[in-house]
C-alpha positions as CSV (number, residue, x, y, z in Angstrom):
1,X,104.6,98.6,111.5
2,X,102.3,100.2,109.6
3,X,99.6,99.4,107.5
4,X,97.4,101.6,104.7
5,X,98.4,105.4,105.2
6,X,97.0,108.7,104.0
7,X,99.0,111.7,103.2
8,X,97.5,114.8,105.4
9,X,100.3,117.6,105.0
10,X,103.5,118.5,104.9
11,X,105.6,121.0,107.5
12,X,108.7,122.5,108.0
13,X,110.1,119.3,105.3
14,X,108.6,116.8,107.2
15,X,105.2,115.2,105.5
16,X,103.1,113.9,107.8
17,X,100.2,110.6,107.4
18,X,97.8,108.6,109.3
19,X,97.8,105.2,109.5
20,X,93.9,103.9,109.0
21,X,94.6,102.3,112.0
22,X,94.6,105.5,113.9
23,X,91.0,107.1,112.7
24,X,89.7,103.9,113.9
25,X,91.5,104.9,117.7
26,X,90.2,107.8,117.1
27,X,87.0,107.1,116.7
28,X,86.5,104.8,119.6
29,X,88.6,108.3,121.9
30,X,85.8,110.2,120.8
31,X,83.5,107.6,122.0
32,X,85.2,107.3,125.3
33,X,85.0,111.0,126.0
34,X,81.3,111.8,124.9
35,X,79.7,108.5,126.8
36,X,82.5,108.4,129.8
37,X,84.4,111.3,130.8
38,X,82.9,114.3,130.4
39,X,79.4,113.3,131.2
40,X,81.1,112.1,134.7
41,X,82.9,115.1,134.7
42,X,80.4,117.9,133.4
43,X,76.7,116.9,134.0
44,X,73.3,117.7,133.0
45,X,74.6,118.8,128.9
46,X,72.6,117.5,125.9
47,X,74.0,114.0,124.5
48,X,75.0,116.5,121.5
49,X,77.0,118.9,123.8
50,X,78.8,115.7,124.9
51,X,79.3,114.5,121.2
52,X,81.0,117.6,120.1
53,X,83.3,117.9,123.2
54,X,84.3,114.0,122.3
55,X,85.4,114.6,119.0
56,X,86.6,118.1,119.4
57,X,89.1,116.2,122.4
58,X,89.7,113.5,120.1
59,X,91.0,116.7,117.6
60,X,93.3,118.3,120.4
61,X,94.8,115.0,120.9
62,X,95.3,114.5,117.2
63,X,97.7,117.8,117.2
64,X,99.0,117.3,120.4
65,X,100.4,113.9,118.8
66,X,102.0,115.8,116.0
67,X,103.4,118.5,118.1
68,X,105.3,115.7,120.1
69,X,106.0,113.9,116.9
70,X,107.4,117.4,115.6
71,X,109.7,117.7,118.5
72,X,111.8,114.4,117.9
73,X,111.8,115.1,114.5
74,X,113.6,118.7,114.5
75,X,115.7,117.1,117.1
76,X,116.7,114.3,114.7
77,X,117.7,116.5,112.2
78,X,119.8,118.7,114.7
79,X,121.8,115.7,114.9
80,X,121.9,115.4,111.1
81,X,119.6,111.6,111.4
82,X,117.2,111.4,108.0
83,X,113.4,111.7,109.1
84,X,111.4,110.3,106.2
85,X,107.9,111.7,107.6
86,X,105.6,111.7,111.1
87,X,103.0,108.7,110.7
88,X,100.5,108.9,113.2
89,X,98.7,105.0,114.1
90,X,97.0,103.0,116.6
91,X,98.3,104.8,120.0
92,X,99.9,107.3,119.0
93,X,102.5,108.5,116.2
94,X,106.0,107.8,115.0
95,X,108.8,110.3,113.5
96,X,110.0,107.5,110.8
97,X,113.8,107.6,111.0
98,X,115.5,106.9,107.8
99,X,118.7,105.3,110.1
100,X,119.6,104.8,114.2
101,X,121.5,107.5,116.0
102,X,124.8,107.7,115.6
103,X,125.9,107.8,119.5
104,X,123.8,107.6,122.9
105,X,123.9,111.7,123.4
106,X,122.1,112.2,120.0
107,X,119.5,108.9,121.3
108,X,118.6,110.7,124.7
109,X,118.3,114.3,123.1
110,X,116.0,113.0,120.7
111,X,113.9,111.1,123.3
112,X,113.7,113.3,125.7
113,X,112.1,116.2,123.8
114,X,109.4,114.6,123.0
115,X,108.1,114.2,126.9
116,X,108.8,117.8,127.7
117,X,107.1,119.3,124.9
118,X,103.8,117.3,125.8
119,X,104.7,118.8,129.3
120,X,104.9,122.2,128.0
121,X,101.6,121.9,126.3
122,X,99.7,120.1,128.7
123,X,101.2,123.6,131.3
124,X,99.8,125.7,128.4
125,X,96.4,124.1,128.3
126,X,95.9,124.3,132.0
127,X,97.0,127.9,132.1
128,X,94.0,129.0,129.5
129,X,92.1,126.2,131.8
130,X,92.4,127.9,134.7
131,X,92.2,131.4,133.6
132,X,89.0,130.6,131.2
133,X,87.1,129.6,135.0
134,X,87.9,132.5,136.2
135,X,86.6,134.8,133.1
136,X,83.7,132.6,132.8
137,X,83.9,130.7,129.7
138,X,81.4,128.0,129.8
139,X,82.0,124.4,131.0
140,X,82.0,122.3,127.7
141,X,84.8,125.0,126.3
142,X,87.2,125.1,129.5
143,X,86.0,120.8,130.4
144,X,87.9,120.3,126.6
145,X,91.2,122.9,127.7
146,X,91.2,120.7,130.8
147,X,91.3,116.9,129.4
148,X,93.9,118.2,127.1
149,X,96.2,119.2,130.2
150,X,95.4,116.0,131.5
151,X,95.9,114.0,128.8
152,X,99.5,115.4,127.2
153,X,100.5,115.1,131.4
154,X,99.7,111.2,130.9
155,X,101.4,111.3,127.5
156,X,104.4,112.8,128.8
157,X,104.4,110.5,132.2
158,X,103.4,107.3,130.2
159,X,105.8,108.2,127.6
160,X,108.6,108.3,130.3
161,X,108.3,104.5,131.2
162,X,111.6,102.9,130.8
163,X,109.9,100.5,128.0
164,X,111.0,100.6,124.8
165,X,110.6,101.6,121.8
166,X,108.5,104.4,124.4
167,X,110.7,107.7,124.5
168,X,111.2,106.0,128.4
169,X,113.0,102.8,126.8
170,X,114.8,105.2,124.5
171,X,116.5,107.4,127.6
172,X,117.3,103.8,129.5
173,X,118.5,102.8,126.0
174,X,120.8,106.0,125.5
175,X,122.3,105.6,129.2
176,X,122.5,101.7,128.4
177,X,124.8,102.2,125.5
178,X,126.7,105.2,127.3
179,X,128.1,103.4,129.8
180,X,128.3,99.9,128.1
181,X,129.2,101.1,124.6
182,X,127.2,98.4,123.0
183,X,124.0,99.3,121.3
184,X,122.4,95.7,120.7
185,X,122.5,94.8,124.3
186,X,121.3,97.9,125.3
187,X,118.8,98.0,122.7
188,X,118.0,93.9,123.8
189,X,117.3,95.5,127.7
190,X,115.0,98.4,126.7
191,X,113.1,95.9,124.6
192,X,112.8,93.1,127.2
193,X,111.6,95.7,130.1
194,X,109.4,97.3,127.1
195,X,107.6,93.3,125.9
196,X,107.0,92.5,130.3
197,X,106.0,95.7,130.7
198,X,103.3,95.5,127.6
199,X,102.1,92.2,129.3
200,X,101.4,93.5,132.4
201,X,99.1,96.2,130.8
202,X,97.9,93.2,129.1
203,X,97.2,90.9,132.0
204,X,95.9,94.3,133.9
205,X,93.1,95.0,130.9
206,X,92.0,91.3,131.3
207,X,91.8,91.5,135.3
208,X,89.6,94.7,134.3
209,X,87.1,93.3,131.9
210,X,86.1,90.2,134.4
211,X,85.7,92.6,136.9
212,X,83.0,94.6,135.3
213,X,85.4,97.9,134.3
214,X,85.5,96.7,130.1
215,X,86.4,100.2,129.0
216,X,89.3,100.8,130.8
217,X,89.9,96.9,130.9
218,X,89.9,97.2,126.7
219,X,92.1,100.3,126.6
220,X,94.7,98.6,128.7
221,X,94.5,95.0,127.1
222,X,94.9,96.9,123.3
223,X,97.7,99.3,124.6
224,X,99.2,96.4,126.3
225,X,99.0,94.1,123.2
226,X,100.4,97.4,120.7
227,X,103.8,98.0,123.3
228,X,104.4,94.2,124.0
229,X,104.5,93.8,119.7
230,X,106.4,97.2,119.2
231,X,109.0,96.1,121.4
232,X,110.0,92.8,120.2
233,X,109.5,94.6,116.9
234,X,112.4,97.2,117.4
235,X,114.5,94.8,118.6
236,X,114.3,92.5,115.8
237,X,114.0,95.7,113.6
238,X,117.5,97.0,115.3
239,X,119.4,93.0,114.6
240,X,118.1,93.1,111.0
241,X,119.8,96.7,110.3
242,X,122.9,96.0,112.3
243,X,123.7,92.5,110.0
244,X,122.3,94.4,106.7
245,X,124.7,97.5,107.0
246,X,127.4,97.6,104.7
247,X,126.3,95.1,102.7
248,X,125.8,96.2,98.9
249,X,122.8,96.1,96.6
250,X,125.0,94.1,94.0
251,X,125.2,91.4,96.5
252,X,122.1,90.2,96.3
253,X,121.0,91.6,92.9
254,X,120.6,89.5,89.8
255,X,122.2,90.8,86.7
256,X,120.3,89.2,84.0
257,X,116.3,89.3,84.6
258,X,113.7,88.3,83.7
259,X,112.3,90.7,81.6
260,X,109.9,91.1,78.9
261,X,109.8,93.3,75.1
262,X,107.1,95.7,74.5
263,X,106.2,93.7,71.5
264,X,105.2,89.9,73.7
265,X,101.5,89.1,73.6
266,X,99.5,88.8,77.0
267,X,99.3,84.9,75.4
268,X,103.0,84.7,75.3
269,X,103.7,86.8,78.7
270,X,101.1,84.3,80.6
271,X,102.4,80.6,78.8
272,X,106.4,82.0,78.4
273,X,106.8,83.9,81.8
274,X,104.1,83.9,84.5
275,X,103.9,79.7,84.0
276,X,107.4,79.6,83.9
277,X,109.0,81.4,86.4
278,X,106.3,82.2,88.8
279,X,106.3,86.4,89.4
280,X,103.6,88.0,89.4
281,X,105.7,91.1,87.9
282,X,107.7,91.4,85.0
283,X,109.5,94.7,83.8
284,X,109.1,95.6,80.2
285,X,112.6,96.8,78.2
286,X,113.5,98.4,75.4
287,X,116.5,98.5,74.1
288,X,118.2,98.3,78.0
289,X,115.8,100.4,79.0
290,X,113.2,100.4,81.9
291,X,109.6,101.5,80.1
292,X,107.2,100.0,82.2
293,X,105.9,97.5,84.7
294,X,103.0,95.0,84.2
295,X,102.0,92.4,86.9
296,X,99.4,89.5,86.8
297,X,96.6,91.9,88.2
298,X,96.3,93.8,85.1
299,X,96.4,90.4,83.0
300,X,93.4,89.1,85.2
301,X,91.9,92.2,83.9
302,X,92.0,91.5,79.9
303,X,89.3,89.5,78.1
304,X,91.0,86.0,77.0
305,X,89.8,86.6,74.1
306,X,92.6,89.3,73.9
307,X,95.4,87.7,75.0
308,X,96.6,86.3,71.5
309,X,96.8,90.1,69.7
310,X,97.3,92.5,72.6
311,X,100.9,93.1,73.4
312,X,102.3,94.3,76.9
313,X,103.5,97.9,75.8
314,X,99.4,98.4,75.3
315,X,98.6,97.0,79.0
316,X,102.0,98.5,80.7
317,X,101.8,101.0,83.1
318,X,104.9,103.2,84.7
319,X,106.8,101.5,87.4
320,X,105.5,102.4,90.6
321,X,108.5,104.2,92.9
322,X,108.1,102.0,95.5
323,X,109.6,99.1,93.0
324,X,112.4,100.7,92.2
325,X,115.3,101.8,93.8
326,X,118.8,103.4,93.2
327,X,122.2,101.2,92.5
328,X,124.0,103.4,95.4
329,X,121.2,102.8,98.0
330,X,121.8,100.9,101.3
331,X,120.1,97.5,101.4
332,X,118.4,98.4,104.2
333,X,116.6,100.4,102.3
334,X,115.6,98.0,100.2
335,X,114.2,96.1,102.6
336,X,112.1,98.6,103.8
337,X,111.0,99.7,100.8
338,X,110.0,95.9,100.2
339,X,108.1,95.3,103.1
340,X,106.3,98.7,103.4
341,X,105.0,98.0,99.5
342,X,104.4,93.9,100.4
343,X,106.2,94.0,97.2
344,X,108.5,90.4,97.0
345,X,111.2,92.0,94.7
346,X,112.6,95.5,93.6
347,X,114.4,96.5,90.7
348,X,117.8,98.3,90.8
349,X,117.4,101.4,88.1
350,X,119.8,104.0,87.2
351,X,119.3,106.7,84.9
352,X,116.5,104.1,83.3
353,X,118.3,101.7,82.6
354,X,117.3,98.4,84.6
355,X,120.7,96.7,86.3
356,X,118.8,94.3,88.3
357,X,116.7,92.6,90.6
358,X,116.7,91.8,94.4
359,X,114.4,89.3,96.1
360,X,113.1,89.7,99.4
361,X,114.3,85.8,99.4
362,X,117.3,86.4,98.9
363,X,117.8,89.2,101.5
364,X,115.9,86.9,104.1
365,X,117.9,83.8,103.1
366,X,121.4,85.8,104.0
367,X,120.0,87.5,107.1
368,X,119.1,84.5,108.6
369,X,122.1,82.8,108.0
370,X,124.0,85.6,109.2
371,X,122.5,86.0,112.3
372,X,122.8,82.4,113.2
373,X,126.6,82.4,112.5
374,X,127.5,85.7,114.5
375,X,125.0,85.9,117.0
């Protein structure tokens, strides 16, 4: 789901990032609110006066975000679910959940916060709103208090829709499984009304544009586009879990591979290994153990004239984390791991001492097998 991320902070246990995707939204929120709303709203203030409510808005939102974000996540740990970090991107954020809950009570308490504490804040925000009128406080302080009322009530009321993966789709999901007992179809429903649902705000943002409204037109086609993706997304996210779980890393791990000696010239690596079989990584062991890493990146980056005398324990570099991964982890993992790092394989270490490697292949080769044999 996401893309580049920078680390910001970390709270209470949970670290917290922002997808690059996100300061670009925020960016164009800013925009919105110094050249649209509050010069409709508050008139006759200097373009600067606009600016600074704009991006101080665009700030409130950012924390408002997190604050919801922060809600599921202490919930999710009430109910004992793993929450790798809060990640905010493109509309909005994401309390990364290291594994689905375990029964539908634990899926609708963990939804549901999330609504009522942008309820609670957006009641908080008017009540300094309202009283900051009545003591006087100027326009451009109480006109920000006011749009961040406004805007954690659409939060919470948009956030409701029965459209998955919104906290909405999640509730309908929870009751789904409740009554039914059967997670996939209810997780197949909340997605289905979650993708129509993204292409009406898509077909909406289009109808908009043509007829002259192409702020509110592009908000609504982008959203639209972001919820319709998300929710076929989860869905195929949640079938890919369900046919991985149990399975174990040794499965799919090879037990003798390719690796390279500290000792092997950049020649050698490049004619013996990267012409041969085709990686564009290769671990480098040492007597059975795991010293380093070195990929066709950092060849590209020797003189030729150095391959024949420079050896790969010279070039090496320490295995990055995301490469590596423990022999008692769940594939799952794995996978995620994989596809978060666009990384093709990952190597099975314990203690330093390389066991294996699994290929994203592999993994992709015996999901889609499975699923078209118990589906």
């Amino acid at each position: 789901m996401f893309g580049k991320q920078l680390r910001l902070f970390k709270l209470m246990g949970f670290e917290v990032k922002v997808d690059l995707s996100w300061v670009i939204i925020a960016v164009l929120i800013a925009w919105s609110l110094s050249s649209g709303f509050f010069p409709a709203r508050f008139r006759n203030y200097p373009a600067q006066t606009y600016w600074i409510m704009g991006f101080v808005g665009a700030i409130g939102l950012f924390i408002s975000i997190i604050a919801h974000e922060f809600s599921h996540s202490l919930a999710a740990r009430k109910y004992g679910l793993p929450i790798k970090g809060i990640t905010l991107f493109l509309f909005g954020g994401v309390a990364e959940m290291g594994e689905e809950p375990k029964t539908a009570k634990a899926e609708f308490m963990m939804a549901i916060v999330g609504p009522i504490s942008s309820i609670m804040i957006g009641m908080v925000c008017y009540i300094f709103y309202y009283f900051g009128l009545k003591a006087g406080v100027p326009y451009p302080v109480t006109g920000v208090i006011y749009y961040l009322a406004m805007i954690n009530g659409v939060l919470a009321g948009f956030n409701m829709l029965p459209a998955f993966p919104l906290d909405g789709g999640r509730v309908l999901r929870s009751i789904l499984w409740h009554f039914k007992g059967d997670l996939k179809w209810a997780t197949r429903i909340a997605s289905g009304i979650g993708s129509f649902f993204g292409l009406f705000l898509i077909l909406v943002g289009v109808f908009d544009v043509i007829t002259g409204n192409f702020v509110s037109g592009m908000w609504s086609f982008l959203i639209g586009l972001f919820l319709k993706k998300a929710a076929e997304n989860s869905y195929q996210q949640m079938i890919t879990h369900r046919a991985l779980e149990g399975e174990s890393l040794r499965r799919f791990m090879t037990v003798d591979p390719v690796t390279v000696s500290p000792s092997t010239t950049i020649g050698q690596l490049v004619e013996d290994y990267v012409y041969k079989h085709h990686f564009k990584m290769y671990p480098v062991v040492d007597r059975n153990q795991l010293v380093g890493c070195i990929t066709t990146h950092q060849v590209r980056e020797i003189p030729r004239d150095q391959w024949p005398y420079k050896t790969v324990g010279e070039v090496a570099v320490t295995c990055e984390m995301g490469n590596t991964i423990g022999p008692d982890a769940d594939v799952n993992q794995a996978l995620s791991q994989m596809l978060k790092n666009n990384s093709s394989r990952i190597m099975v270490v314990d203690k330093g001492r390389l066991l294996g490697i699994i290929a994203l292949k592999d993994l992709m080769e015996f999901l889609s097998l499975k699923i078209e044999l118990e589906s």
